[in-house]
C-alpha positions as CSV (number, residue, x, y, z in Angstrom):
1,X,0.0,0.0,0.0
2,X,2.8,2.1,0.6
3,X,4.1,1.6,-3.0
4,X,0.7,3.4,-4.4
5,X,0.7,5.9,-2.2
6,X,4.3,6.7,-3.0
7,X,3.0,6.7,-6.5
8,X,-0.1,9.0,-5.7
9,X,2.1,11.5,-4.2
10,X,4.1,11.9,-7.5
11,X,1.4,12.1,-9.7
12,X,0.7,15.9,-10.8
13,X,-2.9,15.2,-11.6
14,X,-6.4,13.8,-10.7
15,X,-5.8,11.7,-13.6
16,X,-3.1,10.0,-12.5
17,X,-4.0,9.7,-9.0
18,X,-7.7,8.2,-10.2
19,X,-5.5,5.5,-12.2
20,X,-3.1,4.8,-9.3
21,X,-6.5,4.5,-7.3
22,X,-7.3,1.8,-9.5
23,X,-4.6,0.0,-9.4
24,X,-4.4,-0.2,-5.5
25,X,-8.1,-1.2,-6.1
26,X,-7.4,-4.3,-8.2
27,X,-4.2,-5.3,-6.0
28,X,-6.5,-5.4,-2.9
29,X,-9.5,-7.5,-4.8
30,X,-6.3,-10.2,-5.8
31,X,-5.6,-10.4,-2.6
32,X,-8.5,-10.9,-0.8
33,X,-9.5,-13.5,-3.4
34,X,-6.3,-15.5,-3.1
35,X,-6.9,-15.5,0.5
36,X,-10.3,-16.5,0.4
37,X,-11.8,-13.3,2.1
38,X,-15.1,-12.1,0.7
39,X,-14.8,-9.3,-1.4
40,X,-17.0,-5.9,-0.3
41,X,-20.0,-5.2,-3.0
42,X,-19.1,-2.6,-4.9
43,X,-20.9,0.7,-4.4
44,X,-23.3,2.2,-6.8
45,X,-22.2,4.7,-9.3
46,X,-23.3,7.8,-9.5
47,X,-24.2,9.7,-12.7
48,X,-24.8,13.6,-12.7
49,X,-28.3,14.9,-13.9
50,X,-28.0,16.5,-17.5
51,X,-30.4,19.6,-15.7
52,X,-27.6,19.9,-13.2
53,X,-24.2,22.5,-13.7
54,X,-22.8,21.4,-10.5
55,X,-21.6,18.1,-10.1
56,X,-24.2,15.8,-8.6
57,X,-21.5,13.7,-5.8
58,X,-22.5,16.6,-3.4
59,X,-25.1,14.4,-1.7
60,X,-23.0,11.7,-1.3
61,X,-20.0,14.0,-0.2
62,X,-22.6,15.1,2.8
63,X,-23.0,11.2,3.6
64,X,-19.7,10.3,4.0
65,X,-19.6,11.0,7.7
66,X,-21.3,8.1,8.4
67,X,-18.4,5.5,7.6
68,X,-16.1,7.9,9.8
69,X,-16.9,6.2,12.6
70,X,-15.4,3.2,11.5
71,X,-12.1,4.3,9.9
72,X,-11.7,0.6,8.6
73,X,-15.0,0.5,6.4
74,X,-12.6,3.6,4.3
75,X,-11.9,1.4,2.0
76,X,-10.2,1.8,-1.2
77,X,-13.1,1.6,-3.2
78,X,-15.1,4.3,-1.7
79,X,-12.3,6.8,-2.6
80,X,-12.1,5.0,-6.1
81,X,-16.0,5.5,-6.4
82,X,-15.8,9.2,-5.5
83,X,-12.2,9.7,-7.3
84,X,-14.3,9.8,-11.2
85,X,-16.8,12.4,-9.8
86,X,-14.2,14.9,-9.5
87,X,-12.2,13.8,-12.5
88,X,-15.8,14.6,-14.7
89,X,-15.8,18.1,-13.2
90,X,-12.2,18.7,-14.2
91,X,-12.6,17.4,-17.6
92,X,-15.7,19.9,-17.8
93,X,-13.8,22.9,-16.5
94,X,-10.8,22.7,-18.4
95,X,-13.0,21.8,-21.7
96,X,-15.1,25.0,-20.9
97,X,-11.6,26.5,-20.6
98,X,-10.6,25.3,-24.1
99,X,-13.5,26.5,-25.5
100,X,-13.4,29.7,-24.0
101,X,-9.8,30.3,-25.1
102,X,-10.8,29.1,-29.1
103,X,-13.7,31.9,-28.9
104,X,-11.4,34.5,-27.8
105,X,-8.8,33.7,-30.5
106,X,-11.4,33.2,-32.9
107,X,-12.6,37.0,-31.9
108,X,-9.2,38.2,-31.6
109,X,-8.3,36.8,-35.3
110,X,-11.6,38.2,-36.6
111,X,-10.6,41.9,-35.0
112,X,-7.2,41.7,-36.4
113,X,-8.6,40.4,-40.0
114,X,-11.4,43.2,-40.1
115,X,-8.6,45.8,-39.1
116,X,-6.4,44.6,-41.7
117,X,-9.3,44.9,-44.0
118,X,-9.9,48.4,-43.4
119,X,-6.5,49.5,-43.3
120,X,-6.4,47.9,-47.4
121,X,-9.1,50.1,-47.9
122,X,-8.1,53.5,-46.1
123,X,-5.0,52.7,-48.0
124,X,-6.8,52.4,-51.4
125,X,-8.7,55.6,-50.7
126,X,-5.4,57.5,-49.8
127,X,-4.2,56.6,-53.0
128,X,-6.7,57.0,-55.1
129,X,-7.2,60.6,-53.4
130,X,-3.9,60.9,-54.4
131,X,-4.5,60.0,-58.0
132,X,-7.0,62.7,-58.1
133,X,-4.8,65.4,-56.6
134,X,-1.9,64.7,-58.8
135,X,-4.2,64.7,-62.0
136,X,-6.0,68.1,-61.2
137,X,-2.8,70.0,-60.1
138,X,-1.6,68.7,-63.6
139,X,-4.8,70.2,-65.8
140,X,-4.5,73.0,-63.2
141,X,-0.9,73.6,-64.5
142,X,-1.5,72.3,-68.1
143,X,-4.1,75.3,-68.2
144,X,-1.9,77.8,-66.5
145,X,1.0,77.1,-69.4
146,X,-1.5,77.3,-71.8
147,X,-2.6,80.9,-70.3
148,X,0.7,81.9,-69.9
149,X,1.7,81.1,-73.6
150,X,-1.5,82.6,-75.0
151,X,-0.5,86.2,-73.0
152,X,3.3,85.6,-74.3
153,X,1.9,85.5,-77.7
154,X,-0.1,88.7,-77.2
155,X,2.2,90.5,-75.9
156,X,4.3,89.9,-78.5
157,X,2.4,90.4,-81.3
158,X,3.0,93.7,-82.5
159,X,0.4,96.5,-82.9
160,X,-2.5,96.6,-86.3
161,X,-1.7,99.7,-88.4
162,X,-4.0,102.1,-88.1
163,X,-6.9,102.5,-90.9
164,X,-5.5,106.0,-91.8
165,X,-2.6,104.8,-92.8
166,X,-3.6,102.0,-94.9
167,X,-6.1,104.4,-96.8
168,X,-3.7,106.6,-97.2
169,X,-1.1,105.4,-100.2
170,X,-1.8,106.8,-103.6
171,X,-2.4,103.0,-105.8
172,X,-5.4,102.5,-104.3
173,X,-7.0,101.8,-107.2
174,X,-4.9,98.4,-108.6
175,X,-6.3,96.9,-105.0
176,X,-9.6,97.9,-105.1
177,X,-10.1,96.3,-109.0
178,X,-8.1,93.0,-107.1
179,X,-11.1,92.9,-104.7
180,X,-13.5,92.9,-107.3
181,X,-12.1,90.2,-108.9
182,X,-12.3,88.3,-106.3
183,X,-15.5,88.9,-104.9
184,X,-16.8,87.7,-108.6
185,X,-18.6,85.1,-108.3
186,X,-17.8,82.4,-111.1
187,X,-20.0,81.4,-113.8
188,X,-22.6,78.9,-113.3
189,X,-20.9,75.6,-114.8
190,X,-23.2,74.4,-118.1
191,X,-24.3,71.0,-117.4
192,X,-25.0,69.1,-120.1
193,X,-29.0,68.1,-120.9
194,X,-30.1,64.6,-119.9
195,X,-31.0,62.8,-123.0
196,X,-34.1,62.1,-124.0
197,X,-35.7,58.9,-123.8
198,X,-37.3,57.7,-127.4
199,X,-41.4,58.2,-127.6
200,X,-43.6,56.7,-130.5
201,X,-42.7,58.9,-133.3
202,X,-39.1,58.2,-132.4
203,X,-39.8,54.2,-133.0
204,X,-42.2,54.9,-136.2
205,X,-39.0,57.0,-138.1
206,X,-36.7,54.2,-136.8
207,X,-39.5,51.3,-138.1
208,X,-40.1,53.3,-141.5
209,X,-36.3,53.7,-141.8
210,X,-35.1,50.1,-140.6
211,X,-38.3,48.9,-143.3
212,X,-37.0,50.7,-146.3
213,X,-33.4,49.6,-145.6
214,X,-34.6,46.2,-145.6
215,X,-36.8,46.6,-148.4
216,X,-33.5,47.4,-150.5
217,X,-31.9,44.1,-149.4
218,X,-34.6,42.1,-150.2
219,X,-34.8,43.9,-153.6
220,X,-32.0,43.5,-154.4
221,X,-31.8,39.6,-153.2
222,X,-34.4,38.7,-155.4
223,X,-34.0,41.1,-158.4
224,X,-31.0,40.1,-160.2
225,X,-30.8,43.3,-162.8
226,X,-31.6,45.5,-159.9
227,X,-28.4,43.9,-157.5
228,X,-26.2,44.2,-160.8
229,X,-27.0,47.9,-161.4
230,X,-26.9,49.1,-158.0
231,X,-23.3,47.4,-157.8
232,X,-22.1,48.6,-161.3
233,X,-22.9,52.4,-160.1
234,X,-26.3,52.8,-162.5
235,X,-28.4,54.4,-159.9
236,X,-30.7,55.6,-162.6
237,X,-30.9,51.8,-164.1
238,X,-31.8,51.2,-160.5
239,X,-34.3,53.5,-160.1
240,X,-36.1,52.5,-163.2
241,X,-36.2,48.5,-162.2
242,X,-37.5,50.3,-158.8
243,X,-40.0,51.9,-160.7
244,X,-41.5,49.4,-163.1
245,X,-42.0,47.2,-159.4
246,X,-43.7,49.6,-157.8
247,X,-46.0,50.9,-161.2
248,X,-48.1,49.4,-164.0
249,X,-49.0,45.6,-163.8
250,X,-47.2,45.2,-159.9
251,X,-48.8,48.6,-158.8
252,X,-51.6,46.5,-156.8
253,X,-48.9,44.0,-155.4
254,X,-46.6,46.9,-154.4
255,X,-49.6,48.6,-152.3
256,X,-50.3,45.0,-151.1
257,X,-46.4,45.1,-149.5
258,X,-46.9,48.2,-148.4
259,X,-50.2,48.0,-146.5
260,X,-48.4,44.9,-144.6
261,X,-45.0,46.9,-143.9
262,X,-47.5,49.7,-142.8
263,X,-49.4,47.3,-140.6
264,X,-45.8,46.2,-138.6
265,X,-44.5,49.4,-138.5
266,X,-48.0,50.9,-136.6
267,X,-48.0,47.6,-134.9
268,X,-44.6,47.8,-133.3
269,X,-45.2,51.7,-132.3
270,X,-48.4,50.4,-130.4
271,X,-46.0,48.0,-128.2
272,X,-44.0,51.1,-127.6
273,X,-47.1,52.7,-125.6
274,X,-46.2,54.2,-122.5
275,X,-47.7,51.0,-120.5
276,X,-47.3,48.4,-123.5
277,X,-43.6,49.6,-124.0
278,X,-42.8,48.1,-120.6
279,X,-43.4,44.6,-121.1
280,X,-44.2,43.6,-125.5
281,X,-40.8,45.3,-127.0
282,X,-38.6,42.9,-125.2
283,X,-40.5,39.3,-125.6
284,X,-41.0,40.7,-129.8
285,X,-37.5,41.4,-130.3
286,X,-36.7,38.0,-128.6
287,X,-39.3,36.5,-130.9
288,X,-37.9,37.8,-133.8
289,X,-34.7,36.7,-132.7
290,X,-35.5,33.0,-132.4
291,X,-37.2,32.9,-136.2
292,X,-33.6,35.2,-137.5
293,X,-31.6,32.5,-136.0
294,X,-33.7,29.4,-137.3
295,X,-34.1,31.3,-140.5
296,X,-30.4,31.5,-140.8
297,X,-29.2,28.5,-139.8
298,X,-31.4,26.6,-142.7
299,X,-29.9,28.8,-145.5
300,X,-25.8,28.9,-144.3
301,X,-25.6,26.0,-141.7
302,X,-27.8,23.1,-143.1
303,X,-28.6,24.5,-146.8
304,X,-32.0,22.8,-145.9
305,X,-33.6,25.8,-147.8
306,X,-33.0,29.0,-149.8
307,X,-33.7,32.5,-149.0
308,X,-34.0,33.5,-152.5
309,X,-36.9,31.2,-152.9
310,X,-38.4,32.0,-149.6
311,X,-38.6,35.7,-150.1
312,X,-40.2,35.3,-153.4
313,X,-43.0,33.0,-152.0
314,X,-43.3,35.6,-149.0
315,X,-43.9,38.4,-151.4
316,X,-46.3,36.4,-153.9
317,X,-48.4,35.2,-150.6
318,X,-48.8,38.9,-149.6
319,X,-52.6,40.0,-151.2
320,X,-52.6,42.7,-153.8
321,X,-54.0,46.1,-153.0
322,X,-55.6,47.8,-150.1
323,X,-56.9,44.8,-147.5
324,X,-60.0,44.5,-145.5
325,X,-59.2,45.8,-142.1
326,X,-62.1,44.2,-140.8
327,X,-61.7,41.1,-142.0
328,X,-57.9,41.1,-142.0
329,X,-57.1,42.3,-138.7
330,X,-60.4,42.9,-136.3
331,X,-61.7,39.7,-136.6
332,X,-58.3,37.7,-136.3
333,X,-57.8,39.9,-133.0
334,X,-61.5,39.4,-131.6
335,X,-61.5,35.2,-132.3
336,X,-58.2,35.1,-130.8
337,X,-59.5,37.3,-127.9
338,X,-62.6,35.2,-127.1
339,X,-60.2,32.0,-127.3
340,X,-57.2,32.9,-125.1
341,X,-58.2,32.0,-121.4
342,X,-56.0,31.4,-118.4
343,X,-53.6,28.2,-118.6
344,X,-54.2,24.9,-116.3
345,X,-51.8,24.4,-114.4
346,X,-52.0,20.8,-113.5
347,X,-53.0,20.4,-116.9
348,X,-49.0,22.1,-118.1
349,X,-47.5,19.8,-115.7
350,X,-49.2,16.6,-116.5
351,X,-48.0,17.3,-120.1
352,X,-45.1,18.3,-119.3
353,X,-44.7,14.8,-117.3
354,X,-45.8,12.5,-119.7
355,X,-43.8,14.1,-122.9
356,X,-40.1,14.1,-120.4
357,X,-41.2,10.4,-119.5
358,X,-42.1,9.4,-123.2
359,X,-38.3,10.4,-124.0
360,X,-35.4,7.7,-124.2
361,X,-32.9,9.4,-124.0
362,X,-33.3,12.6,-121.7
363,X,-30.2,13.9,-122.1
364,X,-29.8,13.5,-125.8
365,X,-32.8,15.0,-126.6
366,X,-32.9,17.9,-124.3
367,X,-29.5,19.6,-124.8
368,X,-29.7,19.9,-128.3
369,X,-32.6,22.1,-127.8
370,X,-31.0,23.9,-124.9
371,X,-27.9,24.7,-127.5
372,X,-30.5,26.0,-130.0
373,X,-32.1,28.6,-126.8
374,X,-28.4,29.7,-126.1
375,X,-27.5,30.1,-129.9
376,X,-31.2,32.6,-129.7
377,X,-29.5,34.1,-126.7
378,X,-25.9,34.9,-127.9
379,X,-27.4,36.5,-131.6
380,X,-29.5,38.3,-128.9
381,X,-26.4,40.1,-127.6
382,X,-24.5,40.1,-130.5
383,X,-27.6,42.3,-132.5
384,X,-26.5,45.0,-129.6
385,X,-23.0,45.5,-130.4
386,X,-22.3,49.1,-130.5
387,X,-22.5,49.8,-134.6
388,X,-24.8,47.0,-136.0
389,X,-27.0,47.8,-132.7
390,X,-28.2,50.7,-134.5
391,X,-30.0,48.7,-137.4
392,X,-30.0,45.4,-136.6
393,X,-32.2,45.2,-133.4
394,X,-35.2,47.4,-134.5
395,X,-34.9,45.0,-137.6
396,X,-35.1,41.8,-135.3
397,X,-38.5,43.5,-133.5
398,X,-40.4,44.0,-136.9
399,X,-40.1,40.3,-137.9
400,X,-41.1,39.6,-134.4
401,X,-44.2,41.9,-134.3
402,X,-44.8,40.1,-137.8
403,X,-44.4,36.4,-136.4
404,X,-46.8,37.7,-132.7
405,X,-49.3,39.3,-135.9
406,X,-49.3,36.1,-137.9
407,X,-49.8,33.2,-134.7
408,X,-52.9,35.9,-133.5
409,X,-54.3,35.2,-137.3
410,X,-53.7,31.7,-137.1
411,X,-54.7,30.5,-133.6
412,X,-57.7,33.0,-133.7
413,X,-59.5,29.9,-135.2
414,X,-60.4,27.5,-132.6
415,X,-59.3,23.7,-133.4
416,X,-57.8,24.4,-136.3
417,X,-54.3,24.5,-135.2
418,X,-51.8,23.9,-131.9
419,X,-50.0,25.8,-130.3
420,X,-48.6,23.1,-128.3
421,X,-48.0,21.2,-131.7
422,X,-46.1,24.2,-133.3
423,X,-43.9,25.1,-130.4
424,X,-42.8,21.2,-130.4
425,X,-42.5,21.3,-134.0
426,X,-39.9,24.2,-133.6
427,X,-37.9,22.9,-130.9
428,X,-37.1,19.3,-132.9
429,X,-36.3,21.4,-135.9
430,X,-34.0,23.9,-133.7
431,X,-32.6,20.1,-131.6
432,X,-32.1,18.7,-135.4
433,X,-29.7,21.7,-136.5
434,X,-28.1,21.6,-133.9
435,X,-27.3,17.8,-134.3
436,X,-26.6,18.3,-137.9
437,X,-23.6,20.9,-136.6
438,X,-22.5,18.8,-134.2
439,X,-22.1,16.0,-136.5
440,X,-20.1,17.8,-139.1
């Protein structure tokens, strides 16, 4: 027993001395047992209320007494039953001390972060006041430079001459008529006159002109003795083969050909209407461009036909004499009139359908034609080059207007013929020169 207490007098803390407590306790209990002496029941431990801040061994502090009496019933297990009370309490004081000491460095590090804080900003303030000091003394010192310069410059700036003076030397005169020049104001510039866009009379002397121009060619295509005088130099030899055309037996056929260059000529100013002359001039002249190029391409590419022979079937299917208006051109307009109505359009596309699917060969039957429409397109352009545009397009819009005058005559009458039929008809004979040239 000595040995623990020797121990419990070294240890520092309730700690220890609670575990040297226990030891004694466990030495005594082997002892007793090995010599067979009943062991003391162990006494109840005690466990604090949750309600309660002080430790709840008071009680039994107050009924210790009682066992005082009898110093041999102090036992080392009643201190070792007591001993843990005390520890408890310890444990909870020096927590409460931990705890106490982590808020107050907690608050301590808070203050010292919030005082860094607002020394950064005092800081950032200071400088920026700074900032704004050093930048207005600057303007303030840019502007005083700038004064000072400006009242350098004044001051040294020497004094206007009096008006006296200047009035005063004799030429006078050579700067007065210098003054005067100048304050002349210059001549309006001439600007040129905008020109003025063709009317109807304008087309009508260009038609009549382009006609009679024509006229000549064809005279002198089919006229043999007329080509030959004209190119030997006989102009009156000319004139006379002109003449005996145009008088006794082929008087009536000459005012035939005239009425029907008349009727082209008045035709093609009509299209040339302010309203009209927006839309018909173009598709006519593309007309006539289309029959040109087909025309031309039977004579010189495929030799399929000759001019010669052409224009003198023309000019012998043109009627002699004056013709019935009314029955040459009213009613051809008025049956065409009443038979034009809007196109179907499924009607277009189911033809349209079944003539690309009746074709074996897509591709070899569509391209020629498509060459043909370019060929149209490029003698389109080409008519408009700058010195044969001055003939050769007003020439292409008469035998349009003349082709647009004949398909009113012919598809005036109901049944009779196709459009659809004619318009095919054209594009296999356009696909078949076209082949012909390709071949070659």
């Amino acid at each position: 027993m000595a040995k623990f207490e020797e121990q419990r007098a070294k240890c520092g803390t309730s700690a220890c001395r609670d575990t040297v407590t226990q030891w004694e306790s466990a030495a005594v209990k082997k002892i007793k047992k090995k010599a067979g002496i009943p062991l003391d029941a162990p006494a109840p431990k005690a466990y604090p209320t949750p309600k309660r801040v002080a430790p709840a061994p008071v009680a039994e502090t107050e009924a210790a007494p009682a066992p005082a009496a009898a110093p041999e019933a102090a036992t080392p297990a009643t201190r070792a039953a007591v001993a843990p009370i005390d520890a408890k309490a310890d444990a909870k004081a020096r927590l409460a001390e931990r705890q106490a000491a982590s808020a107050a460095a907690a608050e301590k590090a808070a203050a010292e972060k919030a005082a860094k804080a607002e020394a950064l900003r005092q800081a950032q303030a200071d400088a920026q006041a700074e900032r704004v000091a050093a930048a207005k003394a600057a303007a303030e010192a840019a502007e005083a430079k700038r004064a000072a310069a400006a009242a350098a410059k004044a001051d040294a700036k020497p004094p206007a001459p009096a008006p006296a003076v200047k009035a005063a030397p004799t030429p006078a005169p050579a700067p007065a008529s210098t003054n005067s020049k100048k304050t002349t104001p210059p001549p309006p510039k001439k600007t040129a006159p905008k020109p003025k866009s063709p009317g109807v009379f304008d087309y009508v002397v260009g038609d009549v002109t382009v006609a009679a121009l024509a006229s000549a060619l064809a005279l002198a295509l089919t006229t043999p003795s007329f080509k030959d005088k004209a190119l030997a130099g006989d102009a009156e030899g000319a004139l006379e083969e002109v003449k005996g055309l145009v008088t006794g037996p082929n008087q009536e056929a000459a005012i035939g050909k005239a009425c029907l260059l008349g009727g082209v000529v008045a035709a093609d100013a009509l299209i040339h209407l302010p309203v009209l002359g927006f839309f018909l001039p173009g598709p006519a002249e593309f007309v006539g461009t289309v029959a040109a190029t087909l025309l031309a391409a039977k004579y010189f590419v495929t030799k399929e036909a000759s001019y010669e022979e052409d224009l003198k079937d023309f000019a012998a299917a043109i009627p002699a004499g004056v013709p019935d208006v009314t029955s040459t051109v009213v009613e051809p307009i008025t049956k065409f009139v009443s038979a034009v109505k809007a196109p179907d359009a499924d009607a277009l596309v189911g033809d349209f359908n079944e003539w690309f699917n009746g074709l074996d060969d897509p591709v070899e039957e569509i391209a020629p034609k498509a060459a043909a429409v370019g060929a149209c397109v490029v003698t389109a352009y080409v008519a408009h080059f700058p010195i044969i545009g001055l003939v050769v397009p007003r020439v292409l819009e008469l035998v349009g207007v003349y082709v647009c005058g004949g398909a009113v005559a012919r598809y005036g009458e109901a049944g009779a013929v196709s459009l659809k039929a004619d318009l095919v008809k054209v594009g296999d004979d356009a696909g078949a020169i076209v082949k012909s040239v390709a071949s070659k």
